[in-house]
N, C-alpha and C positions, 0 to 999 in steps of 0.2 A: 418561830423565828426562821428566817431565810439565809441559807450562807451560799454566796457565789464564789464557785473557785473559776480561776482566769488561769491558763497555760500561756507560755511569754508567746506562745502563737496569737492566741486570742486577744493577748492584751495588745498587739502592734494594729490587729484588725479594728479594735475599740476606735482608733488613732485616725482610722482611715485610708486611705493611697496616698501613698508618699512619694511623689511623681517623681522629684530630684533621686531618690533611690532607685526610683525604676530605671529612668535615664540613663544616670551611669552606671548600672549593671547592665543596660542595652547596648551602650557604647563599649563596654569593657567586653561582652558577647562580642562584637562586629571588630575589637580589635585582635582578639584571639583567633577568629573567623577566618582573616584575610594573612595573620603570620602563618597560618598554614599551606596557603601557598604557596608560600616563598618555595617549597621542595621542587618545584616544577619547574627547576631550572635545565638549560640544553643540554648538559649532560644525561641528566636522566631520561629527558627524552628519548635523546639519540640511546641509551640504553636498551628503552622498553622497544623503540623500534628494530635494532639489531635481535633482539632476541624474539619479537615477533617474526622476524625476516627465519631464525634459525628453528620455526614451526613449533615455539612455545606457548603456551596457552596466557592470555590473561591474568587465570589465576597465579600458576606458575608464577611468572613476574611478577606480581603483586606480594606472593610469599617470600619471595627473596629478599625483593626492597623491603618488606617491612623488617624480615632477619636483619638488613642488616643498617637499619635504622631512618629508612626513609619509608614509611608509611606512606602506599597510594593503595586505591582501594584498583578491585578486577575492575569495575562497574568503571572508572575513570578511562581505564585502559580501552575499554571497549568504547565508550563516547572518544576520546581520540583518535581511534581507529575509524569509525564510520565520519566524524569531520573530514577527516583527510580523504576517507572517501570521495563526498561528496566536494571537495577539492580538487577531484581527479588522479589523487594518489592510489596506490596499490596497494599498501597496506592488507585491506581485508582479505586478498587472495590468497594470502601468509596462513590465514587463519583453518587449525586442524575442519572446523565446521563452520561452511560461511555463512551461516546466524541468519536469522528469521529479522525482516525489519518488519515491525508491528507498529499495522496501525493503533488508533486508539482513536474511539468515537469520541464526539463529542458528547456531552452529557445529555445533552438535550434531547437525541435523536436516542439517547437509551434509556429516557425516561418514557418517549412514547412507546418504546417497543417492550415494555412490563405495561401489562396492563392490572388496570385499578385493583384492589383489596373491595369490596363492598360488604358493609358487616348491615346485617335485616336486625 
């Protein structure tokens, strides 16, 4: 005799995709997604760029606003900073090191520059 045991994982898999479930857990993602911005209001802004101004580091700022409840990552800080750059702000001059802009190949051109595996 055969006995199949089924875990409630496998038994929803039995069932198939359940697209209305997908859906609105994609929608419920992309709504919690975008209240995260809301923090990016002008004050904080104008925050992170006065204390960039007073030769603070990204990280730095980053670690304060998260202490003290507004959560923005370094990495955010620094795409702000080269925007404005590239807006003709001054910004990055603030910065203790004025940071490497990196290119980044296309894929394509770094696939031909590996060359093949050949297995005899």
């Amino acid at each position: 005799m055969f006995l199949l045991q089924l875990s409630a994982g496998s038994l929803s898999a039995l069932r198939g995709y359940r697209y209305k479930q997908a859906h609105a857990k994609a929608v419920e993602t992309r709504r919690q997604a975008s209240a995260r911005s809301i923090r990016m209001v002008p004050k904080v802004i104008q925050f992170i760029e006065e204390k960039i101004r007073e030769k603070w580091s990204p990280d730095q700022i980053s670690g304060l606003l998260k202490a003290n409840g507004t959560p923005i990552s370094h990495e955010w800080i620094y795409l702000y900073i080269w925007k404005d750059k590239r807006k003709g702000g001054t910004l990055y001059q603030h910065l203790r090191h004025r940071g490497k802009n990196i290119i980044v190949e296309p894929q394509s051109e770094l696939a031909e520059a590996v060359s093949p595996i050949v297995l005899i």
